[in-house]
C-alpha positions as CSV (number, residue, x, y, z in Angstrom):
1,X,116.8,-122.6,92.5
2,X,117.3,-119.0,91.6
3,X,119.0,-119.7,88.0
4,X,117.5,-122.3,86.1
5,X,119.6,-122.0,83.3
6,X,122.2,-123.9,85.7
7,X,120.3,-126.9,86.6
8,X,123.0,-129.1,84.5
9,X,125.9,-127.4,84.7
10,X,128.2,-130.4,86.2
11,X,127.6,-132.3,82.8
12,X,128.6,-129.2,81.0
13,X,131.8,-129.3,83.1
14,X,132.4,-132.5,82.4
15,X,132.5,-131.8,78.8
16,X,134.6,-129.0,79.5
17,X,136.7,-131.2,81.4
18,X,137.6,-133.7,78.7
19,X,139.2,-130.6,77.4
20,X,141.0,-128.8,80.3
21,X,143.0,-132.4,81.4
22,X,144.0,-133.5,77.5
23,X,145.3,-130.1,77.4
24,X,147.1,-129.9,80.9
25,X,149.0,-133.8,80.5
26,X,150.8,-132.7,76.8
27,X,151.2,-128.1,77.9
28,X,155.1,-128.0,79.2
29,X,155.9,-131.5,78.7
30,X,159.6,-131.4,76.7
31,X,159.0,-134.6,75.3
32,X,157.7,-132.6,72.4
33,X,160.7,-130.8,71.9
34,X,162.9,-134.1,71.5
35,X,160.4,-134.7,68.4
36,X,160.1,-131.3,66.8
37,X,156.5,-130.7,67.7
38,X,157.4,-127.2,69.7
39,X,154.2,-125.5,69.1
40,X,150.9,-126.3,70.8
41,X,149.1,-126.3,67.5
42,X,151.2,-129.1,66.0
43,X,150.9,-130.8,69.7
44,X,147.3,-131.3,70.0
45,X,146.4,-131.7,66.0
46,X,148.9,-134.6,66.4
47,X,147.3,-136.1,69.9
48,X,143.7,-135.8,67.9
49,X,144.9,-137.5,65.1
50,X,145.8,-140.6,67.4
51,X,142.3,-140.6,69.0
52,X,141.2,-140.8,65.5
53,X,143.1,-143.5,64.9
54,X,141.7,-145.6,67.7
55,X,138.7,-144.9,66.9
56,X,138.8,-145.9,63.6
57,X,140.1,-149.5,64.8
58,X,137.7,-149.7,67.3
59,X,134.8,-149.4,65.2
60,X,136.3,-151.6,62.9
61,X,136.6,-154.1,65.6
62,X,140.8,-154.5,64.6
63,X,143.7,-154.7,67.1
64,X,145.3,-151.0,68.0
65,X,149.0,-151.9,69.0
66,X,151.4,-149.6,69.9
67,X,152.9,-150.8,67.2
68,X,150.1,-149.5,64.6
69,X,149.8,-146.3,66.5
70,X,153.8,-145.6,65.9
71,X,153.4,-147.1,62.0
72,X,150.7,-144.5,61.7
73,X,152.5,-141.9,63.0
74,X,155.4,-142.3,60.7
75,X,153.0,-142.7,57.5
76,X,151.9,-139.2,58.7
77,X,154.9,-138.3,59.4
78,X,156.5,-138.5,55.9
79,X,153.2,-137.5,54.0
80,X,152.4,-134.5,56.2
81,X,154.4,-133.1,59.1
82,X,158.1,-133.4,57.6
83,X,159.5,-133.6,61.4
84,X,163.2,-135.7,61.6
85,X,162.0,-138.9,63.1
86,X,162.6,-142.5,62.4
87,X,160.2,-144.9,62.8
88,X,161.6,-145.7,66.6
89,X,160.5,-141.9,67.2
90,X,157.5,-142.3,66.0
91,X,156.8,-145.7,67.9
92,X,158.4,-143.2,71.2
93,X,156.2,-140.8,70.5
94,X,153.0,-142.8,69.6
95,X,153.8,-144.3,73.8
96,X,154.0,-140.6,74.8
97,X,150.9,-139.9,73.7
98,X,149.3,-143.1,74.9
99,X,150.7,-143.2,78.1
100,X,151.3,-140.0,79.6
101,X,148.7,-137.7,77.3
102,X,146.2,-140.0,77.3
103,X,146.6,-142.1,80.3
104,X,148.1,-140.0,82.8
105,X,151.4,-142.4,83.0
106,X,148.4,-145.0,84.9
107,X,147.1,-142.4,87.4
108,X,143.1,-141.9,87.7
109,X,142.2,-138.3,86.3
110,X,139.4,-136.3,88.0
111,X,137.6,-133.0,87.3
112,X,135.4,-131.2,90.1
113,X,132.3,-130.1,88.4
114,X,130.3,-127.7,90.9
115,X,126.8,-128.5,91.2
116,X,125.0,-125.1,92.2
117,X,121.4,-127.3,92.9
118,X,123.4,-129.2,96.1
119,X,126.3,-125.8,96.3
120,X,129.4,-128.7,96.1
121,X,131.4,-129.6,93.4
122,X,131.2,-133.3,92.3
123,X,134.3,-135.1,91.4
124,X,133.7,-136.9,88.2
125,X,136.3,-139.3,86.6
126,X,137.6,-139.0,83.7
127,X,139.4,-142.0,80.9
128,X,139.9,-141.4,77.2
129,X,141.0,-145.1,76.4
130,X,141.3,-148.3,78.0
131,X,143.3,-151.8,76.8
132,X,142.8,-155.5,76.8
133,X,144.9,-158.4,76.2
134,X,144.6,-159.6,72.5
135,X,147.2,-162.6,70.8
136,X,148.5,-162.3,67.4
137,X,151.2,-163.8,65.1
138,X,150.9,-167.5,66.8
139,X,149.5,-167.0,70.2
140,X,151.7,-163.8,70.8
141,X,150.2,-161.7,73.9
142,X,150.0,-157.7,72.8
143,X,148.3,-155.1,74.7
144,X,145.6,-153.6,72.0
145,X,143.6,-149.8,72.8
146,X,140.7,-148.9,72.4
147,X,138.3,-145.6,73.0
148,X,135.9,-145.2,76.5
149,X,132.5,-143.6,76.3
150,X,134.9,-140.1,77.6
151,X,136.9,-141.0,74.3
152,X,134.2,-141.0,72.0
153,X,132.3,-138.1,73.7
154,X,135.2,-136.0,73.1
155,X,135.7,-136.9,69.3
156,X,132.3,-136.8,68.5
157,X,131.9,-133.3,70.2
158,X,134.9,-131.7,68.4
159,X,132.9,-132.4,64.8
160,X,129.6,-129.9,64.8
161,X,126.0,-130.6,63.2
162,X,125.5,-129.3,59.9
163,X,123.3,-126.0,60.7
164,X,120.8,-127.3,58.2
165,X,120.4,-130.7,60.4
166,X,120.6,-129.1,64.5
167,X,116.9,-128.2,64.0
168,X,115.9,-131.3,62.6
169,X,117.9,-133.3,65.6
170,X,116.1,-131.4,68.5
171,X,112.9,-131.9,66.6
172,X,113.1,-135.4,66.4
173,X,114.6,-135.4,70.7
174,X,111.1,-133.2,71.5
175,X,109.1,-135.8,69.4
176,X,110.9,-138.6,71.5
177,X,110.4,-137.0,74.5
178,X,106.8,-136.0,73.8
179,X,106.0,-139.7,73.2
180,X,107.6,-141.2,76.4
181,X,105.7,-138.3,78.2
182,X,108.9,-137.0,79.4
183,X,107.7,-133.6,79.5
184,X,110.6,-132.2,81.7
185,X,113.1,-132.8,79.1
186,X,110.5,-131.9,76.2
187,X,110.5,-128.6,77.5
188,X,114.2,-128.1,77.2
189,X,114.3,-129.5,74.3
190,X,111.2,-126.8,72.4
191,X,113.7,-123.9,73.8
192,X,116.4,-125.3,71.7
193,X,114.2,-125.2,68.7
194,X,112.9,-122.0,69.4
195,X,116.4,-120.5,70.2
196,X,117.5,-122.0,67.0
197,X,114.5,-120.4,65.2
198,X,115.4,-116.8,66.8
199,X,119.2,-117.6,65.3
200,X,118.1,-118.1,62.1
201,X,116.2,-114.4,62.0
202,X,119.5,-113.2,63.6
203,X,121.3,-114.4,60.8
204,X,118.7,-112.6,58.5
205,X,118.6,-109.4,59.7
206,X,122.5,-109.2,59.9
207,X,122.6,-110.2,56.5
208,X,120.3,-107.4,54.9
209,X,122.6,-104.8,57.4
210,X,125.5,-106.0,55.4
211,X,124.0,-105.8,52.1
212,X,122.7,-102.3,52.9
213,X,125.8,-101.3,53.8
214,X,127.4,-102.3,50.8
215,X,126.3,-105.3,48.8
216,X,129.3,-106.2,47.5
217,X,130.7,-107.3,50.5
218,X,128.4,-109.6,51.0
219,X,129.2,-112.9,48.6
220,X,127.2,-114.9,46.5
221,X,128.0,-118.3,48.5
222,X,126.8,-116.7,52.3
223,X,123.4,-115.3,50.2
224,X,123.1,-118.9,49.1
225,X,124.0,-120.7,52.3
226,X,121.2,-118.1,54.2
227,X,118.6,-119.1,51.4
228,X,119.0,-123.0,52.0
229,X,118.6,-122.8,55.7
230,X,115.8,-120.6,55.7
231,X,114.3,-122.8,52.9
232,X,115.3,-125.8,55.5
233,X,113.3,-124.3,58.2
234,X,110.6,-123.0,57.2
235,X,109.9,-126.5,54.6
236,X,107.6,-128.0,57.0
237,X,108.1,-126.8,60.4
238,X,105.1,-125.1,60.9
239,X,102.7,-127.8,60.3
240,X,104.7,-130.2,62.7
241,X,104.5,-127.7,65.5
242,X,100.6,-126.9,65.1
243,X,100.1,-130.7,65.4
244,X,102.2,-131.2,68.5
245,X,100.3,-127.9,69.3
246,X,97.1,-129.7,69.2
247,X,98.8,-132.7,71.2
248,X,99.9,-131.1,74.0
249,X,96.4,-129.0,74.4
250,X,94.9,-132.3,74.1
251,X,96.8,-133.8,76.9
252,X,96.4,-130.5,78.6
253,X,93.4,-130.6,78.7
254,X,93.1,-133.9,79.5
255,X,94.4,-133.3,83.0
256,X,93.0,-130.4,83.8
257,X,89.9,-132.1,83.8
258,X,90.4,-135.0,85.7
259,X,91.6,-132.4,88.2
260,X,87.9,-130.5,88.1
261,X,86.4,-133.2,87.7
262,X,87.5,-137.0,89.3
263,X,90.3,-136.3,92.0
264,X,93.2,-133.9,93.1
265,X,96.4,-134.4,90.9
266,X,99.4,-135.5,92.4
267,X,102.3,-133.1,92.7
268,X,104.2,-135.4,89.8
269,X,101.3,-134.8,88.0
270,X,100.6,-131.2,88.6
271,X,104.2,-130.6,87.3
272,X,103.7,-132.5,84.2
273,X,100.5,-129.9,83.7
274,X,102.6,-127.0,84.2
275,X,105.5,-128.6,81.9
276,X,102.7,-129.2,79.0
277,X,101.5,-125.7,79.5
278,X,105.3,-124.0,78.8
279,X,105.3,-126.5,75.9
280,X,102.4,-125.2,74.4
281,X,103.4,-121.7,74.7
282,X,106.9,-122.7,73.4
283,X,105.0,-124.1,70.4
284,X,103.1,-120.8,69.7
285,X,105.8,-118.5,70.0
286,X,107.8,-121.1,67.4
287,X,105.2,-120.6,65.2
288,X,104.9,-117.1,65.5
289,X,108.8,-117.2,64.6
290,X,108.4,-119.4,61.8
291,X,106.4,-116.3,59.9
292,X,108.9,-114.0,60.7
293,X,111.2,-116.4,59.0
294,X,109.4,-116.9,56.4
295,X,108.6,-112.7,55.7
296,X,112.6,-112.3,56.2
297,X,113.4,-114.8,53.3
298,X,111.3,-112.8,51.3
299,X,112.5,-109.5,52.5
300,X,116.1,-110.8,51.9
301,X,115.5,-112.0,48.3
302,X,113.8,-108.6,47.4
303,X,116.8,-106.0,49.0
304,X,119.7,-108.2,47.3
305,X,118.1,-107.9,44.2
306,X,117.1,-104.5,44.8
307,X,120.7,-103.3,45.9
308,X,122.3,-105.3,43.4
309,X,120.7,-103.7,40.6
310,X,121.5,-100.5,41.8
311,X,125.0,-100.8,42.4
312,X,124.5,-102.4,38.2
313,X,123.4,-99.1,37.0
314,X,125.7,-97.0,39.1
315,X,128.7,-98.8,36.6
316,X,126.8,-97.2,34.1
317,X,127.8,-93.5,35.0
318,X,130.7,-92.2,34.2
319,X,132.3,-89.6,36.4
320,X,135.2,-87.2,35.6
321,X,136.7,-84.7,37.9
322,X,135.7,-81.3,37.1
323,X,139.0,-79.4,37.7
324,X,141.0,-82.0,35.2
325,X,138.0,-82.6,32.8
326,X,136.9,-79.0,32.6
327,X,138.4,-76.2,34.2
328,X,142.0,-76.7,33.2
329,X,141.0,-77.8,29.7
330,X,138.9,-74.3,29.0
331,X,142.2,-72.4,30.5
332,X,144.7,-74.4,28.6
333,X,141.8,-74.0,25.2
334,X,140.2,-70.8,25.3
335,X,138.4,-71.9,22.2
336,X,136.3,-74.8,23.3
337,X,134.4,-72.2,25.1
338,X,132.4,-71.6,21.9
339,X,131.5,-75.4,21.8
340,X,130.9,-75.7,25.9
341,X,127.5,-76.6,24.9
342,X,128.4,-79.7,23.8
343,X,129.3,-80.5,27.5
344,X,126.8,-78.8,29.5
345,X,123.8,-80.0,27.0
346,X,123.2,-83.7,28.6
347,X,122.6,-81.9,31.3
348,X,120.0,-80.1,30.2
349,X,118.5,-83.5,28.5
350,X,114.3,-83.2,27.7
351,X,112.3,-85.6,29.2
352,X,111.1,-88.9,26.5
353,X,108.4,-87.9,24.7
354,X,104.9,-89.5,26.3
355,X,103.3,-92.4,24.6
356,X,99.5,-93.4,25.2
357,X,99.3,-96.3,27.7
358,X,96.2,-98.4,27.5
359,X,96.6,-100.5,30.3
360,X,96.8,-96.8,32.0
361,X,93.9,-96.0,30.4
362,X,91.4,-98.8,31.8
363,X,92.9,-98.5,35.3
364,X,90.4,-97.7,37.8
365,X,91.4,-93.7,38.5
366,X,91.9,-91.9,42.0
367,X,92.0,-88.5,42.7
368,X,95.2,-86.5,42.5
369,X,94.9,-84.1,44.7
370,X,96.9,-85.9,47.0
371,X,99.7,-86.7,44.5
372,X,100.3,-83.1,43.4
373,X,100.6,-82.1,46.5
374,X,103.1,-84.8,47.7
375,X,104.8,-83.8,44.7
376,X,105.3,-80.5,45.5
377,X,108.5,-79.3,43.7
378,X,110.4,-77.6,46.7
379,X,113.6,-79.0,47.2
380,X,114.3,-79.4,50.5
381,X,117.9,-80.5,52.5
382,X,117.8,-84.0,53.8
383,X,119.5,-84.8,57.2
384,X,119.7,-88.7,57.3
385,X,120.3,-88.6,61.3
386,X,118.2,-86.1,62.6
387,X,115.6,-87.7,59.9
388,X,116.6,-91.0,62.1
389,X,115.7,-89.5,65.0
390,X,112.9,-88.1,64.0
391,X,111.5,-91.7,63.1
392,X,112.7,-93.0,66.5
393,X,111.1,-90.3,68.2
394,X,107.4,-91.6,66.7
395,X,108.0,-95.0,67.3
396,X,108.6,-94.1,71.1
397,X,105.4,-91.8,71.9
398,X,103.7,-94.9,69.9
399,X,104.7,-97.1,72.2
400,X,104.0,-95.0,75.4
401,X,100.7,-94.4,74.3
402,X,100.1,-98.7,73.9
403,X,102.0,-98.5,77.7
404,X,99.7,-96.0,78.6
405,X,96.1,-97.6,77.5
406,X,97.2,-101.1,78.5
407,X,98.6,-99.7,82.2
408,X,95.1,-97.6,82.1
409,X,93.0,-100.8,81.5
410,X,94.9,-102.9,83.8
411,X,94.7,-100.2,87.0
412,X,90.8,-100.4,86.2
413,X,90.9,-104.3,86.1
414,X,93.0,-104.5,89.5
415,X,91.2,-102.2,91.4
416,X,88.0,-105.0,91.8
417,X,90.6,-108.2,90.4
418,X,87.8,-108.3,87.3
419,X,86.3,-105.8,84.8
420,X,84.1,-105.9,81.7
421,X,84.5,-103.3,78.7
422,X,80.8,-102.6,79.5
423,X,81.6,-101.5,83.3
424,X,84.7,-99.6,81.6
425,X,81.8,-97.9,79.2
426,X,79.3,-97.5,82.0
427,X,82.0,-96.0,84.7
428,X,83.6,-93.4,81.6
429,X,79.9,-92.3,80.8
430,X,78.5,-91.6,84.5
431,X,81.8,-89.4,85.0
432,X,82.0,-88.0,81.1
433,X,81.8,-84.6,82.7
434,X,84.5,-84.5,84.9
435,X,87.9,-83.5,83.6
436,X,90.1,-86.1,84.9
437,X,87.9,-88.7,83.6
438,X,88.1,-87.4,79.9
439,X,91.8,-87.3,80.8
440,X,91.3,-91.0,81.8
441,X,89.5,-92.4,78.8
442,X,92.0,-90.6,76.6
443,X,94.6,-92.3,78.1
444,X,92.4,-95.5,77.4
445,X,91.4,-94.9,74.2
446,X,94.3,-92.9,72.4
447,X,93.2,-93.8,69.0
448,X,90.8,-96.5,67.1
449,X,93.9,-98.5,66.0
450,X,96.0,-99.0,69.5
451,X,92.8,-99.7,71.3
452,X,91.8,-101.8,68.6
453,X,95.0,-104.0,68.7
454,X,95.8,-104.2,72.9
455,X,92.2,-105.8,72.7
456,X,93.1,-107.9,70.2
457,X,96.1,-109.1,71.6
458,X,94.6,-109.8,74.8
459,X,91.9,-112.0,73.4
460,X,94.3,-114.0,71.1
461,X,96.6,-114.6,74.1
462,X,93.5,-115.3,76.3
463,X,95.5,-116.3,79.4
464,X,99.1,-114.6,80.0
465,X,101.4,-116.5,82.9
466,X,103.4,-113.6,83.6
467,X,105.2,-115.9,86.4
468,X,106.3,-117.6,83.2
469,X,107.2,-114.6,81.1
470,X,109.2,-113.7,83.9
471,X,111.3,-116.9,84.3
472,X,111.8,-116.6,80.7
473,X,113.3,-113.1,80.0
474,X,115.5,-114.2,83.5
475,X,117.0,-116.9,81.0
476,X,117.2,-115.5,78.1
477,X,119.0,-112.1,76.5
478,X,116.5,-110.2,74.0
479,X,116.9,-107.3,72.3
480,X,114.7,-104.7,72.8
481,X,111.2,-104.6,70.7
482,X,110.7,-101.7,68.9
483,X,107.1,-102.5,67.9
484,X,104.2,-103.4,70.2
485,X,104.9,-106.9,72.2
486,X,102.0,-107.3,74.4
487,X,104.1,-109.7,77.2
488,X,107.1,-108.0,77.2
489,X,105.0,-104.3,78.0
490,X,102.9,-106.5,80.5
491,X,105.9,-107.4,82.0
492,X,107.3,-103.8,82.0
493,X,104.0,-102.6,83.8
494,X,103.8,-105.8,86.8
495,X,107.4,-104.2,87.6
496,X,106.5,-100.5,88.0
497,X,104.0,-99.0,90.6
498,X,102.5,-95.7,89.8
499,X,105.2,-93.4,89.9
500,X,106.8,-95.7,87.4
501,X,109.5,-97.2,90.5
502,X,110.4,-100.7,91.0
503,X,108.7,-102.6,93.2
504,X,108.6,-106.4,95.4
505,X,104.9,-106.0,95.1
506,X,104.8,-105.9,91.2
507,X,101.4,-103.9,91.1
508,X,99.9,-101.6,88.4
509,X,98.2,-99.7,90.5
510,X,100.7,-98.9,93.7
511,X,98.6,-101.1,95.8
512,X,99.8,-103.6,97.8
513,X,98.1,-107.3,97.5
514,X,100.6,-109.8,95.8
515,X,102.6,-109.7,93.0
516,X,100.3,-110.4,89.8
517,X,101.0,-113.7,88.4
518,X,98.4,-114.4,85.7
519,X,96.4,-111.9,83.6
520,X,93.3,-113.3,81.5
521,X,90.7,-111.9,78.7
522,X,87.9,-113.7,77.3
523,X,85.0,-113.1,75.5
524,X,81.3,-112.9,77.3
525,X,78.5,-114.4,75.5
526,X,76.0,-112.2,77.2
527,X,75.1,-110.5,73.5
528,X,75.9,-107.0,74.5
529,X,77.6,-104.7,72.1
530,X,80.0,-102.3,73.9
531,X,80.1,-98.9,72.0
532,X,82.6,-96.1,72.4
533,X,81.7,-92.8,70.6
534,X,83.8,-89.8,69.3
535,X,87.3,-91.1,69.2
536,X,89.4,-90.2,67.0
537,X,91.8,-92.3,64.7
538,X,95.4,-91.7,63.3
539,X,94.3,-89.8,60.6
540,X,92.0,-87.5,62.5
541,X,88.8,-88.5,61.6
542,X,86.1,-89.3,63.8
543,X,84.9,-92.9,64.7
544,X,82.8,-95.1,66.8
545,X,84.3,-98.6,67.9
546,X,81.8,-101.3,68.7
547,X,83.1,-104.1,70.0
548,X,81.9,-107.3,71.8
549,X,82.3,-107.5,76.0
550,X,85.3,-109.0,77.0
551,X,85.9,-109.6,80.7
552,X,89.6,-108.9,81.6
553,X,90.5,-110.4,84.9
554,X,94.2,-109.7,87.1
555,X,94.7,-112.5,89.2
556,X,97.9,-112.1,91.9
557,X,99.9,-115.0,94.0
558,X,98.1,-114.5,97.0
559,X,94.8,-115.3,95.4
560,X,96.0,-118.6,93.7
């Protein structure tokens, strides 16, 4: 299937469909009318209010007449909606509701719910209540109503989960679901909590743009609310997921050997190995999220103080317009010229006077070279946007140059399907002399730091599924990164060929041979240092990297 974010959708139509056929038995009926109910607001708060009813009485395991359904009706009636009924309306319209609303005046109700896995629709039924015979007052036969599982599904869908509790709830479904070794429905169960961990920074980050725009906009209750659910997810959510973390590997690991080692996994199993796998990368990336939740809290806290204080002393300032204060006055009072300075002295206002600061005194001192000549006294005319741009503009040749030294490393590492850093060292040395190879380890090795953290990132991620990253971004909406993401670049770079096109074959290097479906980097333990001399940091200076010998290996679908 092309789309897996449909798999389910006929039970998300059927949800839908509770909806659409409540709604399309009470729209146009005149029944309302007769009753005073003409708006579709009042309609369907007073249909929801029955249900409610019935509810009620069926969990408390009591008779639901149409006769209590029209006494409650009138109680709300004359408490709340004021309409000009008698209690024979209400009992009329309490039949209305049960009969042709909610029961389709006895006809079966169906909803076709497409299923895009088989390319029909399914026709599913649908009932909100049902009745039984029950006898009261001396053997008297009544007809009593009660709510279907379509009845309660509905009601209990209209009434959300407190944010605070929705990541606890899919927690505790993945736990389930881990223990019954259900690792199909684990794995849509860890997106949830990761999609509800990527809200939560959403939230954040719109919060501190509204309090930079203006922080008085921004109420004390919503800074409170943010605070508790950030408090709420980050209270011991880490620690769970590094221990299912461990789990999973565990289990992982588990079947990967009995597959090397005692017999050929079955193609149930071999699924439940690739589900554990997106579990476990699920679980990292959660945790990874769960810092940036936690640095955001703290991030928020400190710019709502910050801006808050600000905006305190700015009430401190008092401002005058300069035509009424001062210009007209001097023309209407010649005279106060001789006492302008009065007015114009503040301005003129001496620095305090110093006083000797110990604590200054035993700090350790640096030189201040530096400082004087930051604080070079030239005043100079700030543009906020083309400053903006400016920034932009560094953040993008930053990121070309990681494109650039990754998509550098990567050509060299597909050209054989494996390379070492020593061969990369070796092969730059024989050819130092030739131009285009001093072009080419530039491009490797732009500066100490982006060299420094591509290798890092490769070796922490070890083994990168870019099948997987693919699915993933096909399912999901992100917004663009503007700081170095090693798999969405990879990801970038297995789409482009050299000339930086599209391309079915998904290569680095323009070749043909399979699109590239896994990319690893490990660690030799052959004891060799790898050295690169001369290259130069983001400062300028001079430095040599040494480094241990990794072995970076690009393996494509052909070759699985």
């Amino acid at each position: 299937m092309q789309y897996e974010f449909l798999k389910q959708f006929p039970k998300r139509m059927k949800t839908v469909g509770l909806y659409a056929i409540l709604i399309q038995n009470s729209a146009q009926k005149m029944t309302w009318q007769k009753y005073g109910f003409s708006k579709v607001d009042e309609q369907i708060n007073l249909i929801f209010s029955v249900l409610l009813y019935i509810m009620e009485q069926s969990l408390r395991e009591e008779n639901c007449t149409k006769d209590d359904i029209g006494a409650f009706i009138d109680t709300l009636n004359q408490m709340h909606f004021g309409k000009d009924m008698t209690y024979g309306d209400c009992k009329n319209l309490g039949d209305f509701v049960l009969n042709v609303v909610l029961s389709n005046e006895g006809k079966a109700m169906y909803f076709d719910c497409y299923d895009f896995e088989q390319n029909a629709y399914h026709i599913v039924n649908i009932s909100y209540v049902a009745n039984r015979i029950v006898y009261v007052e001396e053997e008297v036969k009544r007809t009593s109503y009660y709510l279907t599982d379509d009845g309660y599904n509905l009601l209990l869908g209209t009434l959300e989960i407190e944010n605070n509790m929705q990541l606890t709830i899919h927690e505790m479904i993945f736990k389930m679901h881990l223990e019954k070794q259900s690792y199909d429905k684990a794995v849509d169960e860890i997106k949830n909590v990761f999609n509800l961990l990527r809200i939560q920074i959403q939230k954040i980050q719109e919060a501190m743009g509204k309090i930079r725009r203006n922080a008085l906009n921004y109420t004390v209750a919503d800074y409170h609310s943010i605070l508790d659910e950030n408090l709420e997810t980050i209270s011991d959510t880490k620690q769970k997921f590094q221990n299912y973390r461990e789990l999973v590997k565990s289990r992982a690991k588990e079947l990967e050997e009995e597959k090397i080692n005692v017999r050929r996994l079955s193609a149930k199993e071999e699924e439940k190995l690739d589900n554990l796998r997106l579990i476990e990368s699920y679980l990292t990336r959660a945790i990874d999220e769960h810092q940036r939740i936690l640095n955001g809290h703290f991030d928020l806290k400190a710019l709502y103080t910050r801006e808050l204080e600000q905006l305190s002393q700015m009430s401190l300032i008092r401002r005058f317009p300069m035509r009424s204060g001062l210009y007209d006055e001097v023309l209407a009072h010649p005279e106060s010229l001789e006492r302008l300075d009065y007015f114009l002295r503040p301005l003129f206002g001496r620095e305090p006077d110093k006083i000797y600061n110990l604590n200054k005194a035993l700090e350790l001192q640096r030189p201040v070279r530096r400082r004087a000549e930051e604080d070079d006294p030239e005043v100079l005319d700030f543009d906020e946007e083309a400053w903006q741009e400016e920034q932009e503009r560094k953040v993008r040749e930053k990121l070309k140059k990681y494109e650039e030294s990754l998509s550098c490393l990567l050509e060299m590492a597909s050209g054989t399907g494996q390379i070492s850093l020593l061969e990369i060292r070796d092969t730059l040395r024989r050819e130092e002399e030739a131009a285009e190879n001093m072009a080419r380890r530039k491009r490797l090795i732009p500066n100490t730091e982006i060299f420094k953290e591509i290798m890092v990132e490769l070796i922490k991620n070890r083994e990168m599924d870019i099948r997987a990253l693919r699915r993933e971004r096909s399912e999901y909406i992100q917004e663009k990164a503007e700081s170095f993401q090693l798999n969405e670049m990879l990801l970038d770079l297995t789409q482009k060929d050299q000339n930086g096109k599209d391309t079915d074959a998904g290569t680095t290097d323009g070749r043909a041979g399979g699109r590239i479906s896994k990319i690893e980097a490990y660690r030799l333990e052959d004891g060799n240092d790898v050295i690169f001399d001369h290259v130069l940091s983001e400062d300028g200076s001079e430095r040599t990297i040494r480094c241990s010998n990794v072995m970076i290996r690009v393996i494509r679908e052909e070759e699985e």
